[in-house]
Short mmCIF file of the C-alpha atoms (twelve columns), coordinates in Angstrom:
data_MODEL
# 
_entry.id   MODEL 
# 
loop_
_atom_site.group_PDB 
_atom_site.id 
_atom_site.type_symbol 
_atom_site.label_atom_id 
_atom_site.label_alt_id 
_atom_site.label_comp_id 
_atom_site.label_asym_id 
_atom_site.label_seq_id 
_atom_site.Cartn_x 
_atom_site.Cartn_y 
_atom_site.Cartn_z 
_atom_site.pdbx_PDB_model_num 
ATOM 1  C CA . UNK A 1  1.145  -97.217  -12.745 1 
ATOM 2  C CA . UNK A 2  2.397  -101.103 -13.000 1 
ATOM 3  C CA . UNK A 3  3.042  -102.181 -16.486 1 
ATOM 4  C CA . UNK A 4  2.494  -105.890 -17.232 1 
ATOM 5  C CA . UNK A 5  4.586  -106.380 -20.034 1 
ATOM 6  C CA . UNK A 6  4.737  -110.049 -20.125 1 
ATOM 7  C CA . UNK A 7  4.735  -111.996 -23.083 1 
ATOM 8  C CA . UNK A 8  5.969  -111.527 -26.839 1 
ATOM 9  C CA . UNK A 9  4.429  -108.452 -28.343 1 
ATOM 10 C CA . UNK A 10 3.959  -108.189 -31.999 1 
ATOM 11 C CA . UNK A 11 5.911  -104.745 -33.539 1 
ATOM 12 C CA . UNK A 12 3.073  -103.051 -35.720 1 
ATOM 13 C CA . UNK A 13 4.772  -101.158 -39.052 1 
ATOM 14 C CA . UNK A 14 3.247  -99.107  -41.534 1 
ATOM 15 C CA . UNK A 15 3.635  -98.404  -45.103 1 
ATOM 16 C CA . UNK A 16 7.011  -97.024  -44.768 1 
ATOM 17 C CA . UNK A 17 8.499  -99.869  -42.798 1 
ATOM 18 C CA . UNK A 18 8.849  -102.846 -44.863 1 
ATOM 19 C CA . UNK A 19 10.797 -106.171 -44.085 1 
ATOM 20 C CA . UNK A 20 11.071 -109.159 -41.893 1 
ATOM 21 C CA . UNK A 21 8.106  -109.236 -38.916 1 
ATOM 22 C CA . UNK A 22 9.340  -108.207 -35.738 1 
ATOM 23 C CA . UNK A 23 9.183  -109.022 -32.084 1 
ATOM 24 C CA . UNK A 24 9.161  -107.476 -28.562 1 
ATOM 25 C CA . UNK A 25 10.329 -108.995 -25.406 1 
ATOM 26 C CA . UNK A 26 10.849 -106.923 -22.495 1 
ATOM 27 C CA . UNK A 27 13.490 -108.181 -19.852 1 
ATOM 28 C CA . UNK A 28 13.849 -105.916 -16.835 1 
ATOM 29 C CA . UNK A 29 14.700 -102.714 -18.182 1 
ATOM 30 C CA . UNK A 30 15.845 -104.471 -21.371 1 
ATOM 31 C CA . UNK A 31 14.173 -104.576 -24.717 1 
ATOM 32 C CA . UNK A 32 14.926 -107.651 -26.775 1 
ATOM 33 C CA . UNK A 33 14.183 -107.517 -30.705 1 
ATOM 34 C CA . UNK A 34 13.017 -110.849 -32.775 1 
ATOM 35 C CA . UNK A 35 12.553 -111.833 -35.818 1 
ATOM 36 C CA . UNK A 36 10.150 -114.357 -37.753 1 
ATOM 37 C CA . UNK A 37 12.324 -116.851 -39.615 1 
ATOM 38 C CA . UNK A 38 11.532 -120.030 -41.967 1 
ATOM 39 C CA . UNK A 39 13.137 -122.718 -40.560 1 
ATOM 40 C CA . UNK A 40 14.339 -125.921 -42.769 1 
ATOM 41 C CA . UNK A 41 11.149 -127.802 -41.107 1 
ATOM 42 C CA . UNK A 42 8.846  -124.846 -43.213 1 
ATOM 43 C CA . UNK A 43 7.495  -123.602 -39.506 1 
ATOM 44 C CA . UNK A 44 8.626  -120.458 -37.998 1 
ATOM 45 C CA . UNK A 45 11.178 -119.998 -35.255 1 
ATOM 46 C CA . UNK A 46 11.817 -116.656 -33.601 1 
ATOM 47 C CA . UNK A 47 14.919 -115.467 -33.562 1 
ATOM 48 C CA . UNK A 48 17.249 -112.962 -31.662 1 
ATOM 49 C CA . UNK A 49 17.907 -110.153 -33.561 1 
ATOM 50 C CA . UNK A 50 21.806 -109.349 -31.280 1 
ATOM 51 C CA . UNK A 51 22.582 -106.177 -33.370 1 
ATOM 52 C CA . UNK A 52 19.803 -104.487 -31.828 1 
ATOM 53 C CA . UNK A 53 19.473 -103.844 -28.313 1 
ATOM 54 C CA . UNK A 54 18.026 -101.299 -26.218 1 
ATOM 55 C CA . UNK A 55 16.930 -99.885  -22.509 1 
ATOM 56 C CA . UNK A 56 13.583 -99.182  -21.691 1 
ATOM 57 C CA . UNK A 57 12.326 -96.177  -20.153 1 
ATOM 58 C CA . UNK A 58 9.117  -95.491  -18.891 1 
ATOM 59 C CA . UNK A 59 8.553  -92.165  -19.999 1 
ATOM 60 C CA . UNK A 60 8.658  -93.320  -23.601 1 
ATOM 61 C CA . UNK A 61 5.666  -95.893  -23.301 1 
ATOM 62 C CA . UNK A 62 2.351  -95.360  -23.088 1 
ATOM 63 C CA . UNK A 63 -0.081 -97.878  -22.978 1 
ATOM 64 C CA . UNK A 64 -3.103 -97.235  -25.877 1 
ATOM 65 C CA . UNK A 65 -5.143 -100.141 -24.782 1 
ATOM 66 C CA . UNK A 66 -4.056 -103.188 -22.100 1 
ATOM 67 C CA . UNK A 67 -2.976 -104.665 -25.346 1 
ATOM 68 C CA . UNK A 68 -1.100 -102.126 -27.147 1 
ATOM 69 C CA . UNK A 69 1.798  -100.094 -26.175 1 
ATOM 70 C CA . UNK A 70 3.619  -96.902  -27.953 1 
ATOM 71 C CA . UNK A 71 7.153  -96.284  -28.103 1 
ATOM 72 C CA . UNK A 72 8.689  -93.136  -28.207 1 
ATOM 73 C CA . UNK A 73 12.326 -92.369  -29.327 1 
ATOM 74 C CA . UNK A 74 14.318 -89.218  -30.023 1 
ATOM 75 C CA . UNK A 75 16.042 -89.409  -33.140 1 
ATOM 76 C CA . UNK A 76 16.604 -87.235  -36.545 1 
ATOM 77 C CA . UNK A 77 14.838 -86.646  -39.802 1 
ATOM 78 C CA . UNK A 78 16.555 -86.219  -42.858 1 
ATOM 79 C CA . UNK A 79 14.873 -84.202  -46.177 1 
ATOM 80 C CA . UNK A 80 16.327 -84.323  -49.212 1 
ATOM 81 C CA . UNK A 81 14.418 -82.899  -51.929 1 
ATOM 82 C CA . UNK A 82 16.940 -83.161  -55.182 1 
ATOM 83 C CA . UNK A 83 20.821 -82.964  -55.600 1 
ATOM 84 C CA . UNK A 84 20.941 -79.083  -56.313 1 
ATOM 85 C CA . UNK A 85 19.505 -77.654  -52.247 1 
ATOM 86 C CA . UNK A 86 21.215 -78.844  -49.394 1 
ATOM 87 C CA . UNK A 87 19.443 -81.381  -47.179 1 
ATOM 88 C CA . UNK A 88 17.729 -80.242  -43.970 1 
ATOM 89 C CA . UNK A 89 17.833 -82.193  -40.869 1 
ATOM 90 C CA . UNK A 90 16.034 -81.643  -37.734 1 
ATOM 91 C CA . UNK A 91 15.551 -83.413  -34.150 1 
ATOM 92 C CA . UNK A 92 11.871 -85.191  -34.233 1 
ATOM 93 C CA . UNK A 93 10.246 -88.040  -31.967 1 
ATOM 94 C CA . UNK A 94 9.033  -91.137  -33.734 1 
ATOM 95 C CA . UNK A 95 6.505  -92.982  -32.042 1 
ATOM 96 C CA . UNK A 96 6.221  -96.522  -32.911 1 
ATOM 97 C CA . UNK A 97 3.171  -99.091  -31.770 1 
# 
């Protein structure tokens, strides 16, 4: 299937993700990250985010809609429920739109 991933795509968060609003850009088999910043002039200016870079792979997008893509990445969830049990960790996949 050929993607067409042209363009700057908008990084949809939910409740639990809260901050600055974030950018895609895909270059190659690069993903760039962006942010939304308030320039002296009061308009907005995108900027590179350079701590965060990453490689794409195909097998962790899936298009929803010819306008929407999904993300997948392995990574690790943490539970802590108070100081007195030990915290429990476990491998997971977090899907992000």
């Amino acid at each position: 299937m050929e993607f067409n991933l042209n363009g700057t795509w908008l990084f949809v968060k939910t409740g639990g993700h809260y901050g600055k609003t974030d950018l895609l850009e895909f270059d190659n088999d690069e993903i760039l990250h962006f942010t939304l910043e308030k320039g002296d002039d009061s308009f907005l200016h995108k900027e590179r985010n350079q701590l965060w870079n990453e490689r794409l792979n195909v097998e962790e997008l899936e298009f929803l809609t010819p306008n929407r893509i999904r993300l997948s990445r392995k990574g690790i969830k943490r539970t802590v429920s108070n100081f007195e049990e030990a915290s429990i960790s476990s491998e997971c996949i977090f899907e992000l739109d």
